[in-house]
N, C-alpha and C positions, 0 to 999 in steps of 0.2 A: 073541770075548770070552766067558768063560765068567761065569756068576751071581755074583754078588759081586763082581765085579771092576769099579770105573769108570773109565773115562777121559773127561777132557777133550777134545771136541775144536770146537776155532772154526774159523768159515769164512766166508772174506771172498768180496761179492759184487760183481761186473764188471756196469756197467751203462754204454752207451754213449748218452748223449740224442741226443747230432748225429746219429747214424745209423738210430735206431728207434724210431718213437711209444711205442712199450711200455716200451722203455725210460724213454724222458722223462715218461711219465705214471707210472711206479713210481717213479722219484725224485721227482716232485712230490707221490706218494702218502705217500711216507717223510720227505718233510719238512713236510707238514704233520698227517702222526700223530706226530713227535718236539716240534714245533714245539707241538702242542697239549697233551702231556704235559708240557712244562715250565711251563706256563700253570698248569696244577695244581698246582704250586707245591709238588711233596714233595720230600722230602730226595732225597741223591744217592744212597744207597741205595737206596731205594724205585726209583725211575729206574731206575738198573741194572737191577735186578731185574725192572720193566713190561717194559723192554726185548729181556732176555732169554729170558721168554716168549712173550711177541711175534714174537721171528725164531724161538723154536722151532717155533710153531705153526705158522709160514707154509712154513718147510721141510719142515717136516712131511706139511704138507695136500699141497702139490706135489709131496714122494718120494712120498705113495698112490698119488697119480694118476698116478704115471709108473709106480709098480711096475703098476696095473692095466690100462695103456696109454699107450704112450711117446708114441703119436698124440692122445692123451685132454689128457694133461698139455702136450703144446705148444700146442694148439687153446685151451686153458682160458688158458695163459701168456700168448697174443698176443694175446686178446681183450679186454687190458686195456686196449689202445689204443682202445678203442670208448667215448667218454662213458656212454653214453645207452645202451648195453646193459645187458637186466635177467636174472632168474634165467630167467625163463618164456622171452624168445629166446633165449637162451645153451645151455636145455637142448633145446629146438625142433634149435636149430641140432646139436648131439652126436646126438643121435635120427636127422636126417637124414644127417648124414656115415656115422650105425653105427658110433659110439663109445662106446652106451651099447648094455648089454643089451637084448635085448627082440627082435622082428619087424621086421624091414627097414621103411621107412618107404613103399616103393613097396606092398607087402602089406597095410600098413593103410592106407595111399589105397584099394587095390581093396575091401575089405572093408567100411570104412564108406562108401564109393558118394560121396566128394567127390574133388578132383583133386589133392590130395599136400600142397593147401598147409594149412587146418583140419582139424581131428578135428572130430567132429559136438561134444561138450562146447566146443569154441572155436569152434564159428556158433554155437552155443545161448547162449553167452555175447555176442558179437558183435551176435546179432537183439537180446539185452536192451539192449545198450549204446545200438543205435540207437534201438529206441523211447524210451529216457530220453531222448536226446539229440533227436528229434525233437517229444515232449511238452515238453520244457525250450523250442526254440527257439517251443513254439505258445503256450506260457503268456508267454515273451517280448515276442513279436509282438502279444497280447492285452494287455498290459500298458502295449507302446509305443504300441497303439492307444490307450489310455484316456488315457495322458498326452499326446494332442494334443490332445481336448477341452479341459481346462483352459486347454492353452495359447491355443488358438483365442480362448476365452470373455474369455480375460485381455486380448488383443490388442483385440476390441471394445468393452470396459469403456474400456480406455487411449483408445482412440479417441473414445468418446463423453465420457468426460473431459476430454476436452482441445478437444472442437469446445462443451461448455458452458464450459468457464474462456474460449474465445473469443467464447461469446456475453454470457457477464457483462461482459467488458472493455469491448465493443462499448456494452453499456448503460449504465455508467458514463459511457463519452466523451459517449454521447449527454446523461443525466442532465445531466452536468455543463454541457453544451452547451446543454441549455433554462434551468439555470438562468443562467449568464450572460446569454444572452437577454434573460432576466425582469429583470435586475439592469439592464441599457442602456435597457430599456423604462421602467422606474422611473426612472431618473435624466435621459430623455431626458422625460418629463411633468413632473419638478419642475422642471428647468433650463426647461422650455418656457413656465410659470406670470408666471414674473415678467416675462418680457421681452413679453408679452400685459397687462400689468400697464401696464406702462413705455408700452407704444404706446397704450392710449386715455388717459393722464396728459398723451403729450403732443399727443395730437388735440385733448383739452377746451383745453387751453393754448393753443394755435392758435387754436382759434374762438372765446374769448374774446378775447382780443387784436385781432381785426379786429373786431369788435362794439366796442372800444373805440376804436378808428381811427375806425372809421365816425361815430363818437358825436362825437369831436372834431373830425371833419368837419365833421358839419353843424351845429354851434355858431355858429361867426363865420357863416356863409350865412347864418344867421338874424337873428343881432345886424346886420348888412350892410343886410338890408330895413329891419329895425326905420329905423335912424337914415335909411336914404331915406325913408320914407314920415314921419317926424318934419322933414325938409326941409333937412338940413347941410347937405347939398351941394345 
């Protein structure tokens, strides 16, 4: 095509899910970046329009990388099927296959004096990660230590709370239990009073009553002599 001159041209893409992770993860990638642009709620215009930058850019970016390497661009293509792959292993990985410019990856294993798999910059970062990561798990551990103390301290409080609320209880029954006592003992001296009462009332009455038997006893015995010694009979 010469300057000035433009042409239209569209280009429909083949994607098979049933057959190729990469596949099924670009169409789950494409429908939820259309899915999310409709959310945005613009006109159909505007739409169109996101859209079609959108598949320019991405054709785009993957004709570079196929014009700079037809190896480069299907390596970068299939690795879409990886979740959890980032920039930092993705270009690890192109470095190691000699897909990107630079010194073979075996060369610079020999050169910085590790075995192929970190650059000295990736243990140096690596040594930092662990010391956070082993200061993090020691401030942890020092922290979990302190929170058993409380816990302990809380557990002997409960403890001894609950052997006093048993010995209050215990004092109460008892309390209550002297004072009924005291109440049987009171009521066992008043009820005892009268019937102490009752029994010399009726002893004196007994022994006046034979003192008066006796008395009319010996009345006639005496009037009896009387008239013998007077000579009736």
């Amino acid at each position: 095509m010469h300057k000035g001159q433009g042409k239209k041209l569209n280009l429909s893409l083949y994607l098979n899910p049933q057959h190729s992770r990469s596949d099924e993860r670009a169409v789950e990638a494409l429908q939820e970046w259309y899915l999310a642009l409709r959310r945005e709620g613009g006109s159909r215009d505007d739409i169109s329009m996101t859209m079609r930058s959108f598949h320019r850019s991405v054709y785009l970016a993957g004709l570079q990388l196929y014009l700079l390497d037809p190896r480069l661009c299907h390596h970068v293509a299939e690795s879409i099927s990886r979740e959890q792959l980032g920039v930092e292993e993705l270009f690890a990985e192109l470095q190691q296959c000699n897909l990107l410019p630079g010194e073979p990856a075996a060369t610079s294993a020999l050169e910085s004096g590790t075995d192929g798999s970190f650059s000295p910059q990736q243990l140096e970062q690596l040594q930092l990660l662990l010391g956070h990561q082993l200061a993090a798990q020691e401030s942890q551990r020092e922290l979990t230590g302190m929170g058993e103390l409380p816990e302990s301290v809380t557990a002997l409080l409960t403890s001894q709370q609950q052997m006093l609320a048993g010995l209050q209880q215990e004092l109460t029954r008892l309390r209550n239990l002297a004072e009924q006592q005291s109440t049987q003992l009171q009521q066992l001296r008043v009820s005892a009073r009268p019937v102490a009462a009752a029994t010399t009332v009726e002893t004196a009455k007994g022994s006046s009553t034979e003192v008066v038997d006796l008395s009319d006893l010996a009345l006639p015995s005496e009037k009896m002599q009387k008239v013998r010694q007077k000579g009736i009979f």
